[in-house]
C-alpha positions in Angstrom: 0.0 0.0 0.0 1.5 3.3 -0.8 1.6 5.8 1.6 -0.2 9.6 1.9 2.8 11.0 2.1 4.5 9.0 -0.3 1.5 10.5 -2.8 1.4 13.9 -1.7 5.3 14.0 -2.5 4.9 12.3 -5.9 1.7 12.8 -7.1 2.6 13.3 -10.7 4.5 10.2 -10.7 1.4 7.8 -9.3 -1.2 9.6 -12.0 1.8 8.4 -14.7 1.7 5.1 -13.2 -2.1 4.7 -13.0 -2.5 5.6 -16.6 0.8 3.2 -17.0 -1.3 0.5 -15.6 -4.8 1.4 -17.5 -6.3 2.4 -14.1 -9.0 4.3 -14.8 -10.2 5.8 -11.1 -7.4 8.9 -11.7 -9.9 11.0 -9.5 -8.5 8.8 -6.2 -5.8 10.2 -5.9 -7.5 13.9 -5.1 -10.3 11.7 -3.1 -7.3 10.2 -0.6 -5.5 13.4 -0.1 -9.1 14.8 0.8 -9.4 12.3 2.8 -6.1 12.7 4.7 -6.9 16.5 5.2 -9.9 15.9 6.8 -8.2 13.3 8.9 -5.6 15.8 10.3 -8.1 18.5 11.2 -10.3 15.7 12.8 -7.1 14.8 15.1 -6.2 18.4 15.7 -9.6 19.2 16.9 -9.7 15.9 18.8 -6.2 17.2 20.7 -7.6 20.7 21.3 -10.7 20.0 22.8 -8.8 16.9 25.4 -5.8 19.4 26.2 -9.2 21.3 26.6 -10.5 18.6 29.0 -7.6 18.3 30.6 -7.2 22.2 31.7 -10.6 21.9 32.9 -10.5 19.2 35.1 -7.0 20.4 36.3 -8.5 23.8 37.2 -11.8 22.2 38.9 -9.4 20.2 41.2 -7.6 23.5 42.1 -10.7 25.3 42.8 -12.3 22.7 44.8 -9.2 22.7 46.7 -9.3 26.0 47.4 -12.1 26.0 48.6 -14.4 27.5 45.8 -16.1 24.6 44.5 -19.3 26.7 43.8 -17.4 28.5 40.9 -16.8 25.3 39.5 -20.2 24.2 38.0 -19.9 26.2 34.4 -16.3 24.3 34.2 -18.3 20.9 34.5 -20.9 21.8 32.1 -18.5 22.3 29.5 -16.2 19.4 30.8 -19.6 17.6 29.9 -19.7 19.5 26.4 -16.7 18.5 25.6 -17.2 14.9 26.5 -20.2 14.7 24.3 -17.9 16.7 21.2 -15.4 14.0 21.9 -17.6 11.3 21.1 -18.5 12.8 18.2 -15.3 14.2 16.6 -13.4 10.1 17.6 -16.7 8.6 15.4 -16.0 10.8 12.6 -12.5 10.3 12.7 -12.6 6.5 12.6 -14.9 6.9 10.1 -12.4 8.8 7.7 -9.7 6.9 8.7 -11.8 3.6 7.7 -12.4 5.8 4.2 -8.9 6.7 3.7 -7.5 2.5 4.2 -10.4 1.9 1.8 -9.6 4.1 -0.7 -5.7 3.8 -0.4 -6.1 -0.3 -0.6 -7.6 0.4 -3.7 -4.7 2.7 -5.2 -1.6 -0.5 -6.9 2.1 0.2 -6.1 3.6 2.6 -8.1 5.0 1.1 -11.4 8.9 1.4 -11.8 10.2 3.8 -14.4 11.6 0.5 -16.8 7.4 -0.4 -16.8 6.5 0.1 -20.6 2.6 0.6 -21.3 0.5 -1.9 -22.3 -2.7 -3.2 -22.2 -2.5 -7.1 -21.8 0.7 -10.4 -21.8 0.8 -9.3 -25.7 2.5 -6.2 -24.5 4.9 -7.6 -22.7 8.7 -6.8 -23.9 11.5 -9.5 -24.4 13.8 -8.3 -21.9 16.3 -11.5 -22.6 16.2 -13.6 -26.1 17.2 -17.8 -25.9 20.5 -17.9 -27.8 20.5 -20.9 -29.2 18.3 -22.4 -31.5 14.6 -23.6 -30.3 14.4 -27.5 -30.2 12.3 -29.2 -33.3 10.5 -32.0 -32.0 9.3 -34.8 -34.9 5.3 -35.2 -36.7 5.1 -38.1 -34.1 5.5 -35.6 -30.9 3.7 -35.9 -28.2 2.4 -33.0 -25.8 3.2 -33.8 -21.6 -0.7 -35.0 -20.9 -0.1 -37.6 -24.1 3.4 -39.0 -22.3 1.9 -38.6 -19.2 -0.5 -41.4 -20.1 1.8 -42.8 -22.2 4.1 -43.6 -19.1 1.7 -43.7 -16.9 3.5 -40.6 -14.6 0.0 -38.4 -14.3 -3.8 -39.6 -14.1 -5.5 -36.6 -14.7 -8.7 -38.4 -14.8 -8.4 -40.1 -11.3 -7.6 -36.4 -10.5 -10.9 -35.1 -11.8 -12.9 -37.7 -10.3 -11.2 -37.2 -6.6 -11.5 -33.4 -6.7 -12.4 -31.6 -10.5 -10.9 -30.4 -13.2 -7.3 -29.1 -12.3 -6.1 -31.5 -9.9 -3.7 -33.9 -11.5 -2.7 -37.3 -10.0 0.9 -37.9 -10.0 1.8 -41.3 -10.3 5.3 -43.7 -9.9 7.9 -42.1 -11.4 5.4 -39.1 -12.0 5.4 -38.2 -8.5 9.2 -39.1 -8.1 10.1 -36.4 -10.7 7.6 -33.7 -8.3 9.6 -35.0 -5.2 13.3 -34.6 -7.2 12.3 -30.7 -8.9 11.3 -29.6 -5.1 14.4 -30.7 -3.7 16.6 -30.0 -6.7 15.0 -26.1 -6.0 15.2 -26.3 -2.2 18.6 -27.2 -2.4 19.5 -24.7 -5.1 17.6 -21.6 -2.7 20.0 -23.3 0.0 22.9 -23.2 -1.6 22.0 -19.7 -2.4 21.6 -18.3 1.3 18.1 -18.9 1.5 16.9 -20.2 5.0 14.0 -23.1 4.6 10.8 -22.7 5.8 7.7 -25.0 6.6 4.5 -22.9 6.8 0.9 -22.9 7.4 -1.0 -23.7 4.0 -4.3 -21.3 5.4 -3.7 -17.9 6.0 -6.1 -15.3 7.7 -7.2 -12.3 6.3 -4.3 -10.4 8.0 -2.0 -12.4 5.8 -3.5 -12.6 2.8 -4.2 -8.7 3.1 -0.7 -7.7 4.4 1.1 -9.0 1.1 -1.2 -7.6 -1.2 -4.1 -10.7 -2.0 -7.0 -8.8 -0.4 -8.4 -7.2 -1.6 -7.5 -7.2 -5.0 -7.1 -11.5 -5.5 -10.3 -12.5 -3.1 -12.5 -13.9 -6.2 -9.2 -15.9 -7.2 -8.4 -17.5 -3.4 -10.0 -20.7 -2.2 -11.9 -19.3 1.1 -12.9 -21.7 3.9 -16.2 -19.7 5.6 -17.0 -21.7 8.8 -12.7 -21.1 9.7 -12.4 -17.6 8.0 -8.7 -18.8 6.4 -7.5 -18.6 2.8 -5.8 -21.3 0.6 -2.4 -19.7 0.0 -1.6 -18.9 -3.8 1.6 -18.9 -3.2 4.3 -19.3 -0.3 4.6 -15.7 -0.8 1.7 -15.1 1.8 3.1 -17.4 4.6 6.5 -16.5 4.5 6.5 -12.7 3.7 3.8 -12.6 6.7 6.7 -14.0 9.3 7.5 -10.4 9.7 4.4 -8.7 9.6 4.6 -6.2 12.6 8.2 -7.2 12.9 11.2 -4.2 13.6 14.1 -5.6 12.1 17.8 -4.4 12.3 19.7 -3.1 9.8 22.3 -5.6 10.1 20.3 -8.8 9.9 19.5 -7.4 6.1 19.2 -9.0 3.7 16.6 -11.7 5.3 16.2 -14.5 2.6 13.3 -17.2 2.9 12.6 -20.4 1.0 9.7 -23.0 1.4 8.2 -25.6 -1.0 4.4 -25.5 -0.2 1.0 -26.5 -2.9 -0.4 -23.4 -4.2 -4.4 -23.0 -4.5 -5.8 -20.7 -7.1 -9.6 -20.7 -8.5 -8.4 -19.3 -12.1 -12.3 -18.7 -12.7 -12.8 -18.3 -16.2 -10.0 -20.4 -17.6 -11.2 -22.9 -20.0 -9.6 -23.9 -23.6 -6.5 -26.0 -25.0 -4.2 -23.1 -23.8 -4.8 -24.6 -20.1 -4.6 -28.5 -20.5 -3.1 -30.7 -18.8 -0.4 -29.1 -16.2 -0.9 -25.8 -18.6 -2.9 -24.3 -15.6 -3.8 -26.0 -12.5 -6.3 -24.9 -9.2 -3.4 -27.0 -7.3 0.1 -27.5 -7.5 3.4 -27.6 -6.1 5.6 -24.7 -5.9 9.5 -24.2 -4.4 9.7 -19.9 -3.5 12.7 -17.2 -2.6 11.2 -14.3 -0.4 14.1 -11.7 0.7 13.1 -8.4 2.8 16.4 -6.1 1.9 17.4 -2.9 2.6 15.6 0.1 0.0 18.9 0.9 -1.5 19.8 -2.8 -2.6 16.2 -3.7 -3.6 17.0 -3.6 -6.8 20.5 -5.2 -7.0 18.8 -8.1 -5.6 16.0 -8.2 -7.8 19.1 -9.1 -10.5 20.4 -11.7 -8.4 17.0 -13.5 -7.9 16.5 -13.3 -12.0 20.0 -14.6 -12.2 19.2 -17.5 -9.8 16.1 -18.4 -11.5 18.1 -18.2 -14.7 20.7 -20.8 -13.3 17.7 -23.5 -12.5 16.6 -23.5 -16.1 20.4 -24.1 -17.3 20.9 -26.4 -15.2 17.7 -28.4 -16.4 18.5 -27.4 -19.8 15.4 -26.1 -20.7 15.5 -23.2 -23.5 13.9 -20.1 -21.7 13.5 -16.5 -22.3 13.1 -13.5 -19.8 9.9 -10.5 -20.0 9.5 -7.4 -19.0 5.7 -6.5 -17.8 4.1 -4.1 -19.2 1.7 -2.3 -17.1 -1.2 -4.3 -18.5 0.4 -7.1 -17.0 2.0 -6.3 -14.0 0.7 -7.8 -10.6 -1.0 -5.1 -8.3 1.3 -5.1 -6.0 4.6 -5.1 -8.0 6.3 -2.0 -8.8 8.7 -4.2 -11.6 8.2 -7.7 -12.6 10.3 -10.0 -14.7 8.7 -13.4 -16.0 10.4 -16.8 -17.1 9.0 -18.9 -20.1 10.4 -22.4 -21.2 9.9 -23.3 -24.6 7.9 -26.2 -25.2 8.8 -28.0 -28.4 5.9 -30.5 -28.5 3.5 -27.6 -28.0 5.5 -24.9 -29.6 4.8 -22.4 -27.5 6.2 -20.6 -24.6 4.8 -21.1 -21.1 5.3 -19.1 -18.1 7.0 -20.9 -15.1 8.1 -17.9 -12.8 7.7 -14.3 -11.6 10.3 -12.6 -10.1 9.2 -9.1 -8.5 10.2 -6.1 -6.6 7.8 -4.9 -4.4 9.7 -1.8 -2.9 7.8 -0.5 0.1 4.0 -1.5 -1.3 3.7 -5.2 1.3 6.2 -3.7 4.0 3.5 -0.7 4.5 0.4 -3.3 4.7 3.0 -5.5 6.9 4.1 -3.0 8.9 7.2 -4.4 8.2 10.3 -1.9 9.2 14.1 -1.6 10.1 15.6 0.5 12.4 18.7 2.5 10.3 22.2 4.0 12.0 19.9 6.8 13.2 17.9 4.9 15.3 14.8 5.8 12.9 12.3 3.3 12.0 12.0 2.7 8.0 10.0 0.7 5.7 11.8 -2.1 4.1 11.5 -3.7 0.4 10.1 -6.7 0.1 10.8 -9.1 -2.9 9.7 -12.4 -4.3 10.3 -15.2 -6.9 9.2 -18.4 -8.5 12.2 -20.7 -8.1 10.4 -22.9 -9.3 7.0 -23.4 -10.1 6.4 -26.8 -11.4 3.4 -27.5 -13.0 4.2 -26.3 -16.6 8.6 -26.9 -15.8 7.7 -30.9 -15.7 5.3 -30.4 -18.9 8.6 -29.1 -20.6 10.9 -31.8 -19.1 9.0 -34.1 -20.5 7.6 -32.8 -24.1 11.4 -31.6 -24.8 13.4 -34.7 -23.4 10.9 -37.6 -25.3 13.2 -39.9 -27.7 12.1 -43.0 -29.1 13.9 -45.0 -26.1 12.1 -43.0 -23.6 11.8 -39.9 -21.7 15.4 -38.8 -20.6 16.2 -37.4 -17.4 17.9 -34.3 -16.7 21.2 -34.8 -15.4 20.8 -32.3 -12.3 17.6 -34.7 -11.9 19.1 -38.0 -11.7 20.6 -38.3 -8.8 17.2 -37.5 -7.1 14.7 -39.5 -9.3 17.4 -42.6 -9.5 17.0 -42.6 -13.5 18.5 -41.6 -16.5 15.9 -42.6 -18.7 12.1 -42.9 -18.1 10.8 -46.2 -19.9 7.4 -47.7 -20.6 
């Protein structure tokens, strides 16, 4: 959530961002400062009239102890006044205030300067090219829900007829290769200074507020009624929300956070051959890097999460290719974004398998999440996340690029983990 003041001191730059982003409420902005203003002189008046109080009843004490109570009785009746002015000044204060966290919940982060315009994915900008050339699969090709029955590695059937549509089976070696890309990534985030986490798959609505879900995600979250909790999209919520009213020091930045957890997501609306098989999922399995860093290395480490994310997919030698959002296309919260697409040959087409973002101060506000700098002052941190990775549509392209007439082969950072070179009928 951005900040008053933060708008008040860059209010031209938030309007550029909001047209950036094809928001179309411009008018907010002048509705929150509004708000704000009327905020303050509500407080000042509420101060005024208890340092008001407080003289009174001070100077009723001293006349009753004087001995002059009688000339105290037009003192209580506006001791009383006040009372009653208090009352109502505190209602209509926590009524603006309750307008002004509407409103400002309402109001995205403010896009980055390197956010190009855009009005949907199609916008998007190829921030990084593949080198080398695309892989050419044969005629006989097969796409990963064809070889997943094939080699009986995914039901997606027995999936449907346990839970629906989007909840894939993984079966044998199917669910050996799930088991091997999670602790292939864990390991990886490890190795990388990232501290493993185990966290709550529910969240409540503190959580799933604080990192930027709720409001603007609630028709896309799984919500349980009778417990008020959330299905986590993503281990983003669980992890980042460790330090929700949390003062950290300066010293202990960076803080860097990994966790494996399933990922729930409605994805109303989503129908068509775009989405089958692992294409898009309401369920599945997810490895994530979380870092809360200091506002002058945000960025810098924004790099290095790209970079590490870029090292997974070499390392499973899958052909990728890096995007720059547009402002279409760029999450709510984010105020940069890049994604990661692997090429699948069988399908020939790209298919997203991570987002890596910089959030700046936009969840750290909602979190109240702050450090305390040389000066002893209390300041908002970054926060930052990435997909390292998801692995849904990273085992479609393992297998639909690996497939041989012998059999589907195994990565080699892989093998060690699933116990196979080569995945057989």
């Amino acid at each position: 959530m951005l900040t008053v003041g933060f708008i008040q001191e860059n209010k031209e730059r938030v309007l550029k961002s909001l047209k950036i982003r094809n928001y179309t409420q411009l008018d907010i902005l002048d509705d929150i400062l509004s708000l704000d203003k009327n905020r303050k002189a509500l407080q000042q008046k509420l101060e005024e009239q208890l340092a008001e109080g407080n003289q009174l009843a001070t100077e009723i004490k001293n006349l009753f102890k004087t001995g002059r109570g009688a000339e105290a009785a037009p003192k209580k009746a506006r001791g009383a006044e006040l009372k009653t002015l208090n009352s109502t000044v505190k209602s209509d204060l926590a009524s603006v205030k309750e307008a002004l966290e509407n409103a400002l919940l309402q109001v995205p982060n403010c896009a980055n300067d390197q956010v190009p315009a855009g009005h949907s994915d199609a916008d998007n900008i190829v921030h990084q090219e593949w080198d080398n050339e695309l892989p050419e699969m044969s005629e006989t090709a097969l796409p990963h829900w064809d070889l997943a029955k094939k080699y009986n590695l995914i039901n997606f059937e027995l999936g449907s007829k346990i839970s629906g549509a989007g909840f894939p089976v993984y079966v044998g070696v199917g669910a050996r290769l799930q088991r091997a890309l999670i602790s292939f990534f864990l390991d990886e985030a490890a190795a990388a200074g990232y501290a493993e986490y185990q966290v709550p798959h529910l969240v409540n609505e503190d959580s799933a507020r604080g990192t930027g879900q709720l409001p603007d995600k609630e028709g896309q979250m799984y919500y349980i009624e009778k417990d008020d909790l959330y299905m986590i999209p993503t281990a983003e919520v669980p992890l980042t929300n460790i330090y929700r009213d949390v003062i950290v020091k300066q010293k202990d930045l960076p803080i860097k956070l990994t966790g494996h957890t399933p990922c729930f997501r409605r994805e109303a609306g989503s129908y068509g051959a775009h989405v089958r098989g692992l294409n898009r999922l309401h369920q599945f399995d997810k490895v994530e890097i979380v870092q809360i860093q200091h506002p002058e290395k945000s960025y810098q480490a924004l790099q290095e999460m790209c970079q590490h994310v870029e090292q997974l997919l070499q390392k499973l030698d899958l052909p990728y290719r890096i995007l720059l959002l547009c402002g279409g296309d760029i999450g709510f919260t984010s105020a940069l974004t890049f994604d990661f697409e692997t090429y699948s040959a069988a399908q020939k087409r790209w298919l997203e398998v991570s987002s890596v973002s910089n959030f700046e101060t936009f969840q750290a506000n909602r979190l109240k999440l702050r450090f305390k700098d040389e000066k002893g002052k209390n300041q908002l941190a970054h926060t930052l996340n990435g997909s390292a990775l998801a692995l849904p549509r990273i085992l479609a392209t393992i297998l639909e690029n690996n497939q041989s007439p012998e059999g589907i082969k195994v990565p080699k950072a892989l093998q060690k983990y699933v116990g196979l070179d080569l995945i057989k009928v």
